[in-house]
C-alpha positions, -999 to +999 in steps of 0.1 A: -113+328+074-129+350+053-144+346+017-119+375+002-091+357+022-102+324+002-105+339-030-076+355-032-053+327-025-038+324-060-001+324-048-009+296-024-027+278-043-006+275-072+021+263-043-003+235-034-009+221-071+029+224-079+032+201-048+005+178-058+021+166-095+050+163-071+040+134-049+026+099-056+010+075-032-023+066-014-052+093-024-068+104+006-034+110+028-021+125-002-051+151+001-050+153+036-015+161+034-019+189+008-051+209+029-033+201+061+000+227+041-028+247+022-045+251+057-007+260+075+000+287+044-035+304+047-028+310+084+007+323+081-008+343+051-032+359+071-008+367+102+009+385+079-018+402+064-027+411+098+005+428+103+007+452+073+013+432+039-007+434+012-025+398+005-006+387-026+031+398-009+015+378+020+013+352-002+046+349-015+062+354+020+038+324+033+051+300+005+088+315+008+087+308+047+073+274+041+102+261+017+105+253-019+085+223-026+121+206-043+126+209-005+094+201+012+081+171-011+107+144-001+096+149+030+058+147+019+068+115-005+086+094+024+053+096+044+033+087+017+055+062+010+054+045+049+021+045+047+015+025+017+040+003+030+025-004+060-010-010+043+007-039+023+025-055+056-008-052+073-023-069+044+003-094+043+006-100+082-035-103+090-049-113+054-025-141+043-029-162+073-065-161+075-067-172+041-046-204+050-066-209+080-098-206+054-086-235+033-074-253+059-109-256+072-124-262+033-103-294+030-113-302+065-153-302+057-154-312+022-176-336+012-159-367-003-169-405-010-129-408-004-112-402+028-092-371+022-058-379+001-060-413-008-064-413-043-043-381-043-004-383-063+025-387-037+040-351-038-001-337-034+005-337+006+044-321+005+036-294-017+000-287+003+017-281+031+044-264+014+021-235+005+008-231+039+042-228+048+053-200+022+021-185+030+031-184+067+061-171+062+050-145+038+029-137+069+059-132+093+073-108+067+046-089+067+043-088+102+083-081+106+076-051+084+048-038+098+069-035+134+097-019+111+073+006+096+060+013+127+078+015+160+109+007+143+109+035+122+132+056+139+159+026+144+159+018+108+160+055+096+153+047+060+124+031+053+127+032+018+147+000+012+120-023+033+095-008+012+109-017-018+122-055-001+088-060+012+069-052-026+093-070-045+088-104-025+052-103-030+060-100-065+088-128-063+064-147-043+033-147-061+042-166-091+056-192-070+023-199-052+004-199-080+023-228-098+016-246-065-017-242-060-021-245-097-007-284-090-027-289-064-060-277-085-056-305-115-047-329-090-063-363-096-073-362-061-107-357-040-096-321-035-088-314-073-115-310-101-135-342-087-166-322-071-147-292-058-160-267-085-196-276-074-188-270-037-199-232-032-178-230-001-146-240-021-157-216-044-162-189-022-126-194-006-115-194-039-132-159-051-117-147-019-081-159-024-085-144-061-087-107-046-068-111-015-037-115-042-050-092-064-050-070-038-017-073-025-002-073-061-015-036-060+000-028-030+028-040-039+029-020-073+017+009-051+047+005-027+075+001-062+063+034-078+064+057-044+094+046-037+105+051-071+094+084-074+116+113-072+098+146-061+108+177-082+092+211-083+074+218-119+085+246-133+057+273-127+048+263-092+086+266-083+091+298-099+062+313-085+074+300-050 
């Protein structure tokens, strides 16, 4: 395309931004998204060009054929939206079980004068294996999810409510793991403070538990406010459309 084709893309351009402040969600699909419509109006600008409009009427006919962006950005956000979802069930589904199996294999090798649990309290076992549980299960959500998100998309229709389901029981489910593990940290056993904070593994599993939640509290968040938000045309970029 030529440079006077490129520079003269105000109308278009100004279509693009307006859509931009319109949408939320994950950066670089969010970009690819906007040159992959940029790219689509240029084209159609040009065509028309080609067959007798001025550029700037080309322009306005490009933007007008392509729909106003009240129109187009729901659209735009729902994808945005999917895909952020499905980053957090992927998350959920791969990352939360390997971290189980992790810790399952630090209490298997730690080093302890003690066999393992004897001098731990009585609920120490129960609730151990209560987290490895949730965390399980958390797992099978994710991984329920993810099928929804992806070859079940078209059965379920709107994808918005598992979004928002799947977020929001990260957030439910979070506090309730770290009250657990919490328990199981000042724990008078061989697995609580006796020698573990020395033990560079343990501490390593831990440093990776840390952002693996982290993580999928962001995603989480990430997944609440795209599906909160409600595209609407700013002022200037509609009117110019």
């Amino acid at each position: 395309m030529s440079g006077e084709h490129m520079a003269g893309a105000g109308v278009i351009d100004d279509y693009v931004t307006g859509l931009d402040r319109a949408l939320r969600g994950p950066r670089s699909l969010r970009l690819d998204m906007l040159a992959e419509a940029r790219d689509s109006l240029l084209d159609a600008a040009e065509a028309m060009e080609d067959a007798g409009l001025e550029r700037e009427a080309a322009e306005h006919a490009a933007v007008e054929e392509f729909g106003p962006i009240r129109e187009i950005a729901p659209d735009y956000q729902e994808r945005l939206s999917v895909v952020a979802g499905r980053r957090l069930a992927t998350m959920l589904f791969i990352g939360v079980p390997l971290t189980t199996i992790m810790w399952s294999m630090i209490w298997a090798v730690f080093p302890s004068t003690e066999p393992v649990y004897e001098s731990a309290p009585g609920w120490f076992v129960p609730v151990a294996r209560a987290v490895d549980i949730l965390q399980l299960f958390i797992g099978l959500v994710g991984g329920a999810a993810l099928l929804a998100l992806g070859r079940g998309l078209r059965r379920i229709g709107r994808p918005r409510p598992v979004i928002r389901f799947l977020a929001l029981f990260v957030w439910g489910a979070f506090p309730v793991i770290i009250v657990m593990c919490g328990a199981l940290l000042v724990s008078r056993g061989p697995q609580g403070p006796f020698g573990f904070g020395d033990y560079p593994p343990g501490q390593v599993a831990s440093l990776v538990s840390y952002v693996a939640w982290l993580a999928q509290l962001y995603g989480a968040a990430r997944c609440l406010s795209t599906t909160r938000h409600v595209p609407a045309a700013p002022a200037v970029a509609a009117c110019r459309a």
